[in-house]
PQR file of N, CA, C, O and H, with PARSE charges and radii, in Angstrom:
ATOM      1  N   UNK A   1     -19.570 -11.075 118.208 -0.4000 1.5000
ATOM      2  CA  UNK A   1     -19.692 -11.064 116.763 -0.0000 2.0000
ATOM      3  C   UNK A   1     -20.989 -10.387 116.322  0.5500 1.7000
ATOM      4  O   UNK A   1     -21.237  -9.566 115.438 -0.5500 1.4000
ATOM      5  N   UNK A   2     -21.613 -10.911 117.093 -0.4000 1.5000
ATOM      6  CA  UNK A   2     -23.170 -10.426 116.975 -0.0000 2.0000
ATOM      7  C   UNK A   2     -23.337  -8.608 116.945  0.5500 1.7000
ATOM      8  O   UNK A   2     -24.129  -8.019 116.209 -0.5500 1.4000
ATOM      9  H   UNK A   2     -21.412 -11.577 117.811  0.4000 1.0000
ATOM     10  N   UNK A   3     -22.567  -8.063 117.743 -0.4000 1.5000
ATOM     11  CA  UNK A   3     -22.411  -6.864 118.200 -0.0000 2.0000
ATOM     12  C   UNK A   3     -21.856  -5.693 116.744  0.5500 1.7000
ATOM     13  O   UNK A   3     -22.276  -4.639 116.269 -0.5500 1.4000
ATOM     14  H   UNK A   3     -21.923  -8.541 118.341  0.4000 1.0000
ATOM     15  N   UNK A   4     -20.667  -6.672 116.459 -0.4000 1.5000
ATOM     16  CA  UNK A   4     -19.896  -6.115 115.294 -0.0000 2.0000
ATOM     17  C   UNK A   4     -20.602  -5.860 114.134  0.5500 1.7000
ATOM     18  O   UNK A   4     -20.340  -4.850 113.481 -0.5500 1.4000
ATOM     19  H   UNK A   4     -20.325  -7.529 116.846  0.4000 1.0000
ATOM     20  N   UNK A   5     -21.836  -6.972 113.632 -0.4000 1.5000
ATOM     21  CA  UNK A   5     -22.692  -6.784 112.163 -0.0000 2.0000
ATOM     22  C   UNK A   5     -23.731  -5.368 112.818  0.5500 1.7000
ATOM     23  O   UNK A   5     -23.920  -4.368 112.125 -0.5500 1.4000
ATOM     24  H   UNK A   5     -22.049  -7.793 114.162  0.4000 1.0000
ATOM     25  N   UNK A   6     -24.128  -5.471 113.770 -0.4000 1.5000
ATOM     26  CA  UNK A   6     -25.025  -4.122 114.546 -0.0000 2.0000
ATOM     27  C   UNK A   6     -24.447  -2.943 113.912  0.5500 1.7000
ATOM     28  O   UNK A   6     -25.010  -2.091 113.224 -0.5500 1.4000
ATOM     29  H   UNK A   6     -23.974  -6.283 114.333  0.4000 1.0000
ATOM     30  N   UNK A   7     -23.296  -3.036 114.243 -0.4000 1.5000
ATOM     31  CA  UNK A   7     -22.305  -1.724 114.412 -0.0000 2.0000
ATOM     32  C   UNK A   7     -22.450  -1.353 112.521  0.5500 1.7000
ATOM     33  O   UNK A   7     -23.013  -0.376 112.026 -0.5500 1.4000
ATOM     34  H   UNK A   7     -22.838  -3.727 114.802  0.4000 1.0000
ATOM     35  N   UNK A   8     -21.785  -2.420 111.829 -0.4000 1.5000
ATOM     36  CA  UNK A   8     -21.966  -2.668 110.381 -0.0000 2.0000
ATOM     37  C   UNK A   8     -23.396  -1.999 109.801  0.5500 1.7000
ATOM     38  O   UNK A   8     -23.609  -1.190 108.898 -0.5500 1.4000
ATOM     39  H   UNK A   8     -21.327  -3.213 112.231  0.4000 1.0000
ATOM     40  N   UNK A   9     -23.988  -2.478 110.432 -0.4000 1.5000
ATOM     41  CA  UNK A   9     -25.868  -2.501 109.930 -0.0000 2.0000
ATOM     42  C   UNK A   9     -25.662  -1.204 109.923  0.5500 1.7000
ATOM     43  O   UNK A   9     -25.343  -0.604 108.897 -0.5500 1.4000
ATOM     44  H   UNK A   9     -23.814  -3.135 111.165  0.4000 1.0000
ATOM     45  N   UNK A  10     -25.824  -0.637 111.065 -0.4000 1.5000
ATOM     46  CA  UNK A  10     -26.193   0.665 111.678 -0.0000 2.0000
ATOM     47  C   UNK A  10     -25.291   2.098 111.086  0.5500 1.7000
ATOM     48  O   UNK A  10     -25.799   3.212 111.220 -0.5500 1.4000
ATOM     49  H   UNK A  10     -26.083  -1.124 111.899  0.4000 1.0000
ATOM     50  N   UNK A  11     -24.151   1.956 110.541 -0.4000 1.5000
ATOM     51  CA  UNK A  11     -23.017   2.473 109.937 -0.0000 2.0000
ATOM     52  C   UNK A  11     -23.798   2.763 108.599  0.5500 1.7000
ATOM     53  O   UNK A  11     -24.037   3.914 108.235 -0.5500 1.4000
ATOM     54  H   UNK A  11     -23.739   1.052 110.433  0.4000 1.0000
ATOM     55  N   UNK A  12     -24.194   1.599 107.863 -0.4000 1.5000
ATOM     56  CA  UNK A  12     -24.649   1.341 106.803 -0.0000 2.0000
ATOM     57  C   UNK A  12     -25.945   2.312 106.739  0.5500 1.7000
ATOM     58  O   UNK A  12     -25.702   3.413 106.246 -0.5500 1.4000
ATOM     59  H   UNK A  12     -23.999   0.663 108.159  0.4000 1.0000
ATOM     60  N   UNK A  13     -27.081   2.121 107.091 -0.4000 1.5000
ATOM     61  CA  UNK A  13     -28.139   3.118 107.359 -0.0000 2.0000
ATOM     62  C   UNK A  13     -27.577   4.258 107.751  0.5500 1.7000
ATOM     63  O   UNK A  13     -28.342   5.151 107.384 -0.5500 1.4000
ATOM     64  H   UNK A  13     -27.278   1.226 107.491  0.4000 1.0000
ATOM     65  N   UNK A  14     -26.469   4.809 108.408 -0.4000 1.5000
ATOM     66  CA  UNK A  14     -26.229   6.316 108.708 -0.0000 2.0000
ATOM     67  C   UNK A  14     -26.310   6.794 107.194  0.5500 1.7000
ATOM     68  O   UNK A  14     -27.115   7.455 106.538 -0.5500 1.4000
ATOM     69  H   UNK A  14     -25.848   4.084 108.706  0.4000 1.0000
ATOM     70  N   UNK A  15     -25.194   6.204 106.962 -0.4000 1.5000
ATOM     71  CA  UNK A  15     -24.937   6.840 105.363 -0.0000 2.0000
ATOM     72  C   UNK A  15     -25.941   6.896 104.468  0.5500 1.7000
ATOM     73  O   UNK A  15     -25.741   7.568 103.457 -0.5500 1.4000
ATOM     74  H   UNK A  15     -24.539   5.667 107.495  0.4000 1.0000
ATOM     75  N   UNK A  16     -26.887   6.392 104.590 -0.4000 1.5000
ATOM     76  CA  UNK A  16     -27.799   5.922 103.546 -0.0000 2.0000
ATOM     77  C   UNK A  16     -28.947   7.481 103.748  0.5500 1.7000
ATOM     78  O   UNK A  16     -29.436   8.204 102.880 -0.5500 1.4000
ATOM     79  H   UNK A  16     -27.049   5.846 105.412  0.4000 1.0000
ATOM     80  N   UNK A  17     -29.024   7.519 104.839 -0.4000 1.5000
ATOM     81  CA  UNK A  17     -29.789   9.097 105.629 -0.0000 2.0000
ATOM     82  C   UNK A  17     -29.165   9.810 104.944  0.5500 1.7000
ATOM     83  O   UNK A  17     -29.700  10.260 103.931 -0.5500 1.4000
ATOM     84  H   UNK A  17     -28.627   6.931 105.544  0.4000 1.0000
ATOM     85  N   UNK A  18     -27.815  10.152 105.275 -0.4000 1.5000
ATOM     86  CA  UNK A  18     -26.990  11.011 105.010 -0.0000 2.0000
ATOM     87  C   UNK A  18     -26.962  11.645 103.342  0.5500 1.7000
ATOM     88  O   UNK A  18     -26.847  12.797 102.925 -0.5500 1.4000
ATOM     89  H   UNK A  18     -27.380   9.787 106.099  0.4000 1.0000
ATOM     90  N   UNK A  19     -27.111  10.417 102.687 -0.4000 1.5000
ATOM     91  CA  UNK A  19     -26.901  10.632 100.883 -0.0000 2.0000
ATOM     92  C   UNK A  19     -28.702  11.029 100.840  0.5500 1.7000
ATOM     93  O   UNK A  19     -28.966  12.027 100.170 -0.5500 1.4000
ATOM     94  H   UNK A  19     -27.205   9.481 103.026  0.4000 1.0000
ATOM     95  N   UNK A  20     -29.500  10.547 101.284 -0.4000 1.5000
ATOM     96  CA  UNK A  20     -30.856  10.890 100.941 -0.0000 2.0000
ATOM     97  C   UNK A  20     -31.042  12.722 101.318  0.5500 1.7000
ATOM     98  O   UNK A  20     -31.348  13.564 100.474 -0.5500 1.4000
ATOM     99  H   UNK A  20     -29.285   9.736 101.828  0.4000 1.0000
ATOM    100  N   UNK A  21     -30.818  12.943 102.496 -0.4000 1.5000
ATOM    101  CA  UNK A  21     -30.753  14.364 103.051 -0.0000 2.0000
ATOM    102  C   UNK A  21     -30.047  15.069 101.950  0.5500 1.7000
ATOM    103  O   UNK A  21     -30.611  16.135 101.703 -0.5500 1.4000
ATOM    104  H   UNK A  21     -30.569  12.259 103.181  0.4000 1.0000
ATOM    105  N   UNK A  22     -28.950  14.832 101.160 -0.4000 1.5000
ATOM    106  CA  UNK A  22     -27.647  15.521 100.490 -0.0000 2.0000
ATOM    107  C   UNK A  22     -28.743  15.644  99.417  0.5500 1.7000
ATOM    108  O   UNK A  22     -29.137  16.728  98.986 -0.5500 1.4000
ATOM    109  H   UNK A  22     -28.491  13.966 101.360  0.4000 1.0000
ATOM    110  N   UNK A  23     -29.334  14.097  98.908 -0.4000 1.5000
ATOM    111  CA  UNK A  23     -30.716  14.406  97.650 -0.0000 2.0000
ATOM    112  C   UNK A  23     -31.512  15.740  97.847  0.5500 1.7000
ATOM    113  O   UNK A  23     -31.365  16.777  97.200 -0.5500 1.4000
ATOM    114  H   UNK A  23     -29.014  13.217  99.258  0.4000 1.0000
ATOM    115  N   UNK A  24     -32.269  15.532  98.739 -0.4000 1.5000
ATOM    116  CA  UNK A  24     -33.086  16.371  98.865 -0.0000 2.0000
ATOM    117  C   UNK A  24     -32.899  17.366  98.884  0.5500 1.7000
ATOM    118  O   UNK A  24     -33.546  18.069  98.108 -0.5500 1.4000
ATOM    119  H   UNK A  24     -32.388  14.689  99.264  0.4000 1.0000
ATOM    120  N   UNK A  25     -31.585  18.196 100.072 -0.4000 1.5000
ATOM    121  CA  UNK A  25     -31.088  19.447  99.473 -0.0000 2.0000
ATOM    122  C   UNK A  25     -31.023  20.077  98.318  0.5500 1.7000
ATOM    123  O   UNK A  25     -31.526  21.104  97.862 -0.5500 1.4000
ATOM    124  H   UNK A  25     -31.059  17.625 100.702  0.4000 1.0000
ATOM    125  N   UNK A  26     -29.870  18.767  97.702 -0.4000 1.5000
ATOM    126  CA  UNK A  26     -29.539  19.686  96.200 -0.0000 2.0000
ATOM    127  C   UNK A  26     -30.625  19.611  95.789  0.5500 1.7000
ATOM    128  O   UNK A  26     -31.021  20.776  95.801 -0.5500 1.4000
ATOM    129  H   UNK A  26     -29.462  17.933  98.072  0.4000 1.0000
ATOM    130  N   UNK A  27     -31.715  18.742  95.269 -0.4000 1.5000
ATOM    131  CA  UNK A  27     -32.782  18.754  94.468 -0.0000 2.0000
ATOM    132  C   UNK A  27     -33.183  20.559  94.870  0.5500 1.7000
ATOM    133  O   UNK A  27     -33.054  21.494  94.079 -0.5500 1.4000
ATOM    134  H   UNK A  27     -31.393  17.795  95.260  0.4000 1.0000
ATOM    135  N   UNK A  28     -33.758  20.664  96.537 -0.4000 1.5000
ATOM    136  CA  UNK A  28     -34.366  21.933  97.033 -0.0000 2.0000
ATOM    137  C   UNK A  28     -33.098  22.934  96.087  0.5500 1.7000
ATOM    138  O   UNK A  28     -33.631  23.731  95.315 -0.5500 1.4000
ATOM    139  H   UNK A  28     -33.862  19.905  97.179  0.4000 1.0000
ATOM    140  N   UNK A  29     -32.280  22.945  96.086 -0.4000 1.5000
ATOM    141  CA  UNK A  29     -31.286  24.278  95.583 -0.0000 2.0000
ATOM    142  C   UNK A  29     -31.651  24.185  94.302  0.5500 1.7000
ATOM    143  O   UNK A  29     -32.090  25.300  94.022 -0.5500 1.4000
ATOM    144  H   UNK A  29     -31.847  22.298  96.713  0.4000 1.0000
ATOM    145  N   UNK A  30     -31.738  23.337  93.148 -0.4000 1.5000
ATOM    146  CA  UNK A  30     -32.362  22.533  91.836 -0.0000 2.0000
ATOM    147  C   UNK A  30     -33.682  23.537  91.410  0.5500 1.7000
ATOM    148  O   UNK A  30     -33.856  24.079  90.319 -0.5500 1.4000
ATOM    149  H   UNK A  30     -31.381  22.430  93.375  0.4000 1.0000
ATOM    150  N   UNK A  31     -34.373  23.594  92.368 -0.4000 1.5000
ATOM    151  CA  UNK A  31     -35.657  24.204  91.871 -0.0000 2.0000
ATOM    152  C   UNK A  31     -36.015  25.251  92.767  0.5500 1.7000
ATOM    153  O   UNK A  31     -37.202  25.266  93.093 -0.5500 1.4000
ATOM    154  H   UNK A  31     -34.232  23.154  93.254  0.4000 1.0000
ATOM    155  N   UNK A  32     -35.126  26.308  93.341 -0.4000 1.5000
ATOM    156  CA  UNK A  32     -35.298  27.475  93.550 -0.0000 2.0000
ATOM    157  C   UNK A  32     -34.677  28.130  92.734  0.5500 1.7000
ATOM    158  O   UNK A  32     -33.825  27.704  91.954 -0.5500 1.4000
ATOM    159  H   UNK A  32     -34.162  26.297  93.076  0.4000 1.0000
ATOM    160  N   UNK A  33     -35.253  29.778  92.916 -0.4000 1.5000
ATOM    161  CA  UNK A  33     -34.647  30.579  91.757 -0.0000 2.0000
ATOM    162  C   UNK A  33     -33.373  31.259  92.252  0.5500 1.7000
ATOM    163  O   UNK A  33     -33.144  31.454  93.445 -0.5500 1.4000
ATOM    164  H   UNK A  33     -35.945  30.124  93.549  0.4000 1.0000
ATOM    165  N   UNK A  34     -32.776  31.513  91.517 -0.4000 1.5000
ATOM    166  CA  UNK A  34     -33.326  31.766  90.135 -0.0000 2.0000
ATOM    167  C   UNK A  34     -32.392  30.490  89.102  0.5500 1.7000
ATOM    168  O   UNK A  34     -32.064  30.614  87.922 -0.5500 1.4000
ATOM    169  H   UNK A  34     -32.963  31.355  90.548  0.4000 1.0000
ATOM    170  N   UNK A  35     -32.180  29.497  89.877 -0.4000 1.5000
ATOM    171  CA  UNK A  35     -31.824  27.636  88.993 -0.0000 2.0000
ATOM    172  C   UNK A  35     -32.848  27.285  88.316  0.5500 1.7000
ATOM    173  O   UNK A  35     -32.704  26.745  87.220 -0.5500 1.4000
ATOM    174  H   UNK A  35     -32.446  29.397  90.835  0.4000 1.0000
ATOM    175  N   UNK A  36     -34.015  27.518  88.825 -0.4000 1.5000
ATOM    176  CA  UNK A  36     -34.788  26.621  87.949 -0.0000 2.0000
ATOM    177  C   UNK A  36     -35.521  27.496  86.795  0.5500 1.7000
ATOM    178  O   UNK A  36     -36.472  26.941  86.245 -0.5500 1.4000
ATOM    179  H   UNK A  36     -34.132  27.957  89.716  0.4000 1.0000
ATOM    180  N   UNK A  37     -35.163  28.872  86.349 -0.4000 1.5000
ATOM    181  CA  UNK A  37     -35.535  29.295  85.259 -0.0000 2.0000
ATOM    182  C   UNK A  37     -34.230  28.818  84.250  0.5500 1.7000
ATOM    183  O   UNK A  37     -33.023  28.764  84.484 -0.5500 1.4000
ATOM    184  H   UNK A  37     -34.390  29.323  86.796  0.4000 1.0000
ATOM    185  N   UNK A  38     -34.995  28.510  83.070 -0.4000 1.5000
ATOM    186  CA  UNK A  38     -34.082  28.133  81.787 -0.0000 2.0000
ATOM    187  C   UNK A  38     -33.214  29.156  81.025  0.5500 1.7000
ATOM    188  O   UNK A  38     -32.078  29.007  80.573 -0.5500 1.4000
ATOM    189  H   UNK A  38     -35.976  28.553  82.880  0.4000 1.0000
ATOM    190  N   UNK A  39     -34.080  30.301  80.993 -0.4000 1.5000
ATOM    191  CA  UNK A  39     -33.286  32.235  80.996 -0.0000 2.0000
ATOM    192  C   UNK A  39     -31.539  31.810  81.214  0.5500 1.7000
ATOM    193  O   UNK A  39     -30.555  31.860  80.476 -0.5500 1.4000
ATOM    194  H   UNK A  39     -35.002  30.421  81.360  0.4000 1.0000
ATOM    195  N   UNK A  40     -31.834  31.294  82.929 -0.4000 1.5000
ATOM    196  CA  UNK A  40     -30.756  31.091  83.547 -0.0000 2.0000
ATOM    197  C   UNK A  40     -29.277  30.326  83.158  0.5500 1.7000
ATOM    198  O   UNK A  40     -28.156  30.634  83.560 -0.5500 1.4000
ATOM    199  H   UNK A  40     -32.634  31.253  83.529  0.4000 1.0000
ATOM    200  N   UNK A  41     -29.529  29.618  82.566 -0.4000 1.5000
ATOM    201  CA  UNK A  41     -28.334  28.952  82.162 -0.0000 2.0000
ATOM    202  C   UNK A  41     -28.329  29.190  80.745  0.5500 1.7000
ATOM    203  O   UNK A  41     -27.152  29.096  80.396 -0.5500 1.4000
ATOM    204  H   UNK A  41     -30.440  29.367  82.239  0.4000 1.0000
ATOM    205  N   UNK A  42     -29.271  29.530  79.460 -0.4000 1.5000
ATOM    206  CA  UNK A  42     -29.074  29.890  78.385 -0.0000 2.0000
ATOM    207  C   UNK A  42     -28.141  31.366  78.503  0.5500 1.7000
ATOM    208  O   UNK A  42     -27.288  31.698  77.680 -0.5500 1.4000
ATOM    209  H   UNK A  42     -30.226  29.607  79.744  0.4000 1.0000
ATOM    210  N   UNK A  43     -28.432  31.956  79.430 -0.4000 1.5000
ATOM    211  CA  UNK A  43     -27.465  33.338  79.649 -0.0000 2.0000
ATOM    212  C   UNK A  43     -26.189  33.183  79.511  0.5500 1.7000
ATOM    213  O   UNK A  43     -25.606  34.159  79.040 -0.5500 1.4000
ATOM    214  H   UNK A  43     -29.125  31.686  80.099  0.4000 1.0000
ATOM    215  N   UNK A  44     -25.588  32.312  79.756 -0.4000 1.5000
ATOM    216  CA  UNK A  44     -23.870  32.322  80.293 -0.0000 2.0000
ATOM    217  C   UNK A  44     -23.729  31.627  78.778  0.5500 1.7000
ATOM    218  O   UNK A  44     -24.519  30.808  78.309 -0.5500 1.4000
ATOM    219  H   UNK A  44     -26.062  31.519  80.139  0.4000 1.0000
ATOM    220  N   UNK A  45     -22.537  32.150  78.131 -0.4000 1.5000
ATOM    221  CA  UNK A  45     -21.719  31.183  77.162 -0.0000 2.0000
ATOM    222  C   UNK A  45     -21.256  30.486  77.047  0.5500 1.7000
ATOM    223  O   UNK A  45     -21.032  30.093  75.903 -0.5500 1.4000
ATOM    224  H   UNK A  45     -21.895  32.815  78.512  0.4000 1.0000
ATOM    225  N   UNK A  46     -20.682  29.697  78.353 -0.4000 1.5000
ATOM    226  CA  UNK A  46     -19.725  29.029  78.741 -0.0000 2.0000
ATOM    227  C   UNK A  46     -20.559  28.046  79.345  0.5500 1.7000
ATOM    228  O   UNK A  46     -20.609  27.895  80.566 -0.5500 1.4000
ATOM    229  H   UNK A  46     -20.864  30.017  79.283  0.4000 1.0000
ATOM    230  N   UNK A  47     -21.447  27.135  78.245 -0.4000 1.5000
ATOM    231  CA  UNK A  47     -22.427  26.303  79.533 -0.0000 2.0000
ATOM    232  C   UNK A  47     -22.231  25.726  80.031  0.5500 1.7000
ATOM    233  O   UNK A  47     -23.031  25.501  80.940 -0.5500 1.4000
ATOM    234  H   UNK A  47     -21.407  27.257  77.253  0.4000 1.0000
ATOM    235  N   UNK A  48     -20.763  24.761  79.931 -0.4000 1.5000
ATOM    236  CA  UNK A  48     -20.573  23.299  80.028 -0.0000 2.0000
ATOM    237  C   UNK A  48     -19.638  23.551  81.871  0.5500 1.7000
ATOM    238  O   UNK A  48     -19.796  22.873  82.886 -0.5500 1.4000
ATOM    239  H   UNK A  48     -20.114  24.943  79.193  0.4000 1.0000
ATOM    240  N   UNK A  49     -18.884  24.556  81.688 -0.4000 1.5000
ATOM    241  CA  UNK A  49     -18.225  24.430  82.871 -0.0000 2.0000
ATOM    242  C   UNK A  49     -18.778  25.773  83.650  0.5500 1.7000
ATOM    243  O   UNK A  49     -18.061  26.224  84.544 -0.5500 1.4000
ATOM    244  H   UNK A  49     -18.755  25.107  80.864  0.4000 1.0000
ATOM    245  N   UNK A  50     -20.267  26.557  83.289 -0.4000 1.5000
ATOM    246  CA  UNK A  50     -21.188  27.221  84.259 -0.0000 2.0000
ATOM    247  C   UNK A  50     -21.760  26.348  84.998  0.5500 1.7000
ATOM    248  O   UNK A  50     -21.826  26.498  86.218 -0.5500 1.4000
ATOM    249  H   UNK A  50     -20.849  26.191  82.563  0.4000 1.0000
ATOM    250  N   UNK A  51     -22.473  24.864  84.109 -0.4000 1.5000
ATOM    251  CA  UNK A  51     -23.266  23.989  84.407 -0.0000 2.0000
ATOM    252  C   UNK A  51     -22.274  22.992  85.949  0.5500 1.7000
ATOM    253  O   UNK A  51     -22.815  22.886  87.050 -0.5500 1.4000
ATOM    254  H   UNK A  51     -22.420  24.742  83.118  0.4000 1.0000
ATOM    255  N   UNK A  52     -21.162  22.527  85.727 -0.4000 1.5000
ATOM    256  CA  UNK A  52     -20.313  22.020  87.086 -0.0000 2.0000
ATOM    257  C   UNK A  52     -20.109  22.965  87.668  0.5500 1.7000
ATOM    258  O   UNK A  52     -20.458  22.624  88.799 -0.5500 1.4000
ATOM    259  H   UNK A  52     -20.723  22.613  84.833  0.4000 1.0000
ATOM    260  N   UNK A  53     -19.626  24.439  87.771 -0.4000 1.5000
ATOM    261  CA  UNK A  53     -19.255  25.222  88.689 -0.0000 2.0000
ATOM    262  C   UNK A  53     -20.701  25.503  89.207  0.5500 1.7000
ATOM    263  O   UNK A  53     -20.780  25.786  90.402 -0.5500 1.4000
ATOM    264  H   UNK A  53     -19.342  24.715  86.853  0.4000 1.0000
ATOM    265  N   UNK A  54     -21.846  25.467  88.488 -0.4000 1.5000
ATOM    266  CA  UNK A  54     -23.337  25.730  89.733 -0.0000 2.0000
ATOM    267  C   UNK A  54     -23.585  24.401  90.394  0.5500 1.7000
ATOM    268  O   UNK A  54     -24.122  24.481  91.499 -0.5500 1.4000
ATOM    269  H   UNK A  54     -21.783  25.237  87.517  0.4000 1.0000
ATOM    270  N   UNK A  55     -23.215  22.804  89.802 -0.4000 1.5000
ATOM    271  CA  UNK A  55     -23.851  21.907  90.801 -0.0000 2.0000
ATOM    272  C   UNK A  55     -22.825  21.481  91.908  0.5500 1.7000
ATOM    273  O   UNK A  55     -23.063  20.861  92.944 -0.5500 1.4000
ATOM    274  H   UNK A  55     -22.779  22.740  88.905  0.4000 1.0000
ATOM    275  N   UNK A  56     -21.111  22.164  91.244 -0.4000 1.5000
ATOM    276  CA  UNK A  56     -20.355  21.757  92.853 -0.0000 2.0000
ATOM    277  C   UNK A  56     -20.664  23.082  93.792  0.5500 1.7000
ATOM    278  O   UNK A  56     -20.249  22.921  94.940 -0.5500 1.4000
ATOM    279  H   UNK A  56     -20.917  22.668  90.403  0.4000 1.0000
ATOM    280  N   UNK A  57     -21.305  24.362  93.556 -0.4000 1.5000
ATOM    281  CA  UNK A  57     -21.846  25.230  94.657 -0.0000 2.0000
ATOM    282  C   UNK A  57     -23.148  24.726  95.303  0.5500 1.7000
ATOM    283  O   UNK A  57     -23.550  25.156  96.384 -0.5500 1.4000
ATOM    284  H   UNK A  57     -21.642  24.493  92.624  0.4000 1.0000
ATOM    285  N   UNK A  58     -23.827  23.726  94.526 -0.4000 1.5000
ATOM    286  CA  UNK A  58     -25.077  23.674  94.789 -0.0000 2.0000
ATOM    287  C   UNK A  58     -24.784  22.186  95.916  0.5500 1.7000
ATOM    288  O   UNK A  58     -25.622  21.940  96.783 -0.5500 1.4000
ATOM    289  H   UNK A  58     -23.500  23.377  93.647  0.4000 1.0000
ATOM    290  N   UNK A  59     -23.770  21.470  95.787 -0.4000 1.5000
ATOM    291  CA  UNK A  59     -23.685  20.356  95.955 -0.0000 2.0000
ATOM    292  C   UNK A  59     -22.954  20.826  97.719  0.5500 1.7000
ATOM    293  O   UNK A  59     -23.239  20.281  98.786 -0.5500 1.4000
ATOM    294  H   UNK A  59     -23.089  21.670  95.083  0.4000 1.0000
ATOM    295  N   UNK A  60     -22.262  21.649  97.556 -0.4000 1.5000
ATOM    296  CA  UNK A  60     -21.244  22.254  99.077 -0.0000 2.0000
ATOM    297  C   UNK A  60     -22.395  22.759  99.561  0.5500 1.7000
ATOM    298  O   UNK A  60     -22.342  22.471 100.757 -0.5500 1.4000
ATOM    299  H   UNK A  60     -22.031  22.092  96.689  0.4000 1.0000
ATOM    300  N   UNK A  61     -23.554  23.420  99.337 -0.4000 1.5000
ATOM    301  CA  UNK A  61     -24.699  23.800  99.924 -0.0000 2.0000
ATOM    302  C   UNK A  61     -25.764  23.134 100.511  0.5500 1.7000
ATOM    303  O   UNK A  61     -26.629  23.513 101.301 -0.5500 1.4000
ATOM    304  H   UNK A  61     -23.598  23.654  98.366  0.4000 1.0000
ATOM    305  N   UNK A  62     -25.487  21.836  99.860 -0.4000 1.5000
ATOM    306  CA  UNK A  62     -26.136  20.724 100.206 -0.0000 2.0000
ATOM    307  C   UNK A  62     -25.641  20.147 101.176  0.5500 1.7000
ATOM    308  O   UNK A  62     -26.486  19.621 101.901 -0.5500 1.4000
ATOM    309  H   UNK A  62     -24.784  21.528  99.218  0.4000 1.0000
ATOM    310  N   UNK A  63     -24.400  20.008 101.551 -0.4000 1.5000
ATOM    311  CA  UNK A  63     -23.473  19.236 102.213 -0.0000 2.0000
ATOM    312  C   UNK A  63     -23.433  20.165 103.582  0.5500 1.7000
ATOM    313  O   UNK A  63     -23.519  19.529 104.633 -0.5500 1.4000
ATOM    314  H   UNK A  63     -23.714  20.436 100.962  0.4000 1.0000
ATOM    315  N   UNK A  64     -23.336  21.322 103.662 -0.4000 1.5000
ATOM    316  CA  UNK A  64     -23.285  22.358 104.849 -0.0000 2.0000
ATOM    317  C   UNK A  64     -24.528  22.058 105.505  0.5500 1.7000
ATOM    318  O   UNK A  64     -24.681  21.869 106.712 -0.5500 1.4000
ATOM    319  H   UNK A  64     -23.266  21.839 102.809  0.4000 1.0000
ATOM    320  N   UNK A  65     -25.402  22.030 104.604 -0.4000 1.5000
ATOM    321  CA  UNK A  65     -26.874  21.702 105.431 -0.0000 2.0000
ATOM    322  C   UNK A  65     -27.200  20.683 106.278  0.5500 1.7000
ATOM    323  O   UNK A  65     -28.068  20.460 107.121 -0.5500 1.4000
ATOM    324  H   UNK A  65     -25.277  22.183 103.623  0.4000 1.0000
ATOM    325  N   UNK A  66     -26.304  20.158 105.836 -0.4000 1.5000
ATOM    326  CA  UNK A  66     -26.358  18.425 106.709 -0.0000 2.0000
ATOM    327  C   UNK A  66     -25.630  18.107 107.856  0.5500 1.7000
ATOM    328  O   UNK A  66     -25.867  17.125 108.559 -0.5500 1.4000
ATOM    329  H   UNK A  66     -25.598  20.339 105.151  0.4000 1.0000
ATOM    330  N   UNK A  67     -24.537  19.119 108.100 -0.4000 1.5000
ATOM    331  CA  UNK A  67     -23.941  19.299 108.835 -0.0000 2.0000
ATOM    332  C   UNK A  67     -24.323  19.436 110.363  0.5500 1.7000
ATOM    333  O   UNK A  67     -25.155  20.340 110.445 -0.5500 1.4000
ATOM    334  H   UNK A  67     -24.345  19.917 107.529  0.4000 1.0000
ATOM    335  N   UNK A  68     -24.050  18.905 111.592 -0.4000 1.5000
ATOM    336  CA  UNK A  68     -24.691  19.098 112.818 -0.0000 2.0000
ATOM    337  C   UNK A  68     -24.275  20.419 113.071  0.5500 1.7000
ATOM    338  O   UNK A  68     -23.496  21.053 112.358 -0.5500 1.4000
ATOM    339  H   UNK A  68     -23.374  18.171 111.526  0.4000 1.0000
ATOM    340  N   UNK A  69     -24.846  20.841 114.166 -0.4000 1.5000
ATOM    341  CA  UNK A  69     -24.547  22.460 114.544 -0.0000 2.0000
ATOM    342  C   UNK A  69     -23.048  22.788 115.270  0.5500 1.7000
ATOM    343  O   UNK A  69     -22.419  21.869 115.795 -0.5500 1.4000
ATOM    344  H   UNK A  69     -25.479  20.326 114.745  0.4000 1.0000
ATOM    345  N   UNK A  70     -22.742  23.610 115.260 -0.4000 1.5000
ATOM    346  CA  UNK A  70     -21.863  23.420 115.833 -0.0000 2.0000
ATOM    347  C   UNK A  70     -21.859  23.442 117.654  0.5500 1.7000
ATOM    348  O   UNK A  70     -22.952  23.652 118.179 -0.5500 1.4000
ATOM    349  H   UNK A  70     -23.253  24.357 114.834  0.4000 1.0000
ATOM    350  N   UNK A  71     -20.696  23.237 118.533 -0.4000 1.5000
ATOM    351  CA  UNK A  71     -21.398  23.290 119.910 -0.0000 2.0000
ATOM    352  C   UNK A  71     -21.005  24.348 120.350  0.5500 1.7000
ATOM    353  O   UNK A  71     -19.934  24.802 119.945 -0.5500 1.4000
ATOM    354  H   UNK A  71     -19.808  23.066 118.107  0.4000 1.0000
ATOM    355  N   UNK A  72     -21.738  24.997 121.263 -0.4000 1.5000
ATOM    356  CA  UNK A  72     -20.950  26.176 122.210 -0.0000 2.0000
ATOM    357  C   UNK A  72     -19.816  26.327 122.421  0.5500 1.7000
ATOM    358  O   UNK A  72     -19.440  27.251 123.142 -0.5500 1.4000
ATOM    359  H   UNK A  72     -22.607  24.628 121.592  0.4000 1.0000
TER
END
C-alpha cells in the first residue's frame, strides 16, 4: 500500500515539473521578439482570433520543448 501512494506522490510531482517547464517556455516565447513589441499585435485587424492563433503556436512550442529527445 505503502508503495502505491509513492507511485501517486511521485506521478503527482512529475506533472507539476512538467506544467512549470510548459510556464516557463511559453512565458520565454511571451517576451521574445518580435511578441513582445505592442507594434505587433496592434498590426493585425483581426485581434481576437490573431491573439489564440499566436498563444496555441506559442503554447505547441512550448510543449515540443519539453519533449525528451528522441532515441537513435
Amino acid at each position: 500500500m505503502v508503495g502505491a501512494r509513492a507511485r501517486r506522490e511521485s506521478k503527482g510531482k512529475g506533472l507539476l515539473v512538467v506544467w512549470e517547464g510548459l510556464r516557463a517556455n511559453l512565458l520565454g516565447s511571451y517576451l521574445s521578439d518580435p511578441v513582445n513589441d505592442m507594434s505587433f499585435f496592434e498590426g493585425c485587424s483581426r485581434s481576437g482570433p490573431f491573439k489564440k492563433l499566436l498563444f496555441g503556436l506559442c503554447f505547441f512550442h512550448a510543449f515540443v520543448q519539453r519533449l525528451p529527445p528522441a532515441p537513435p
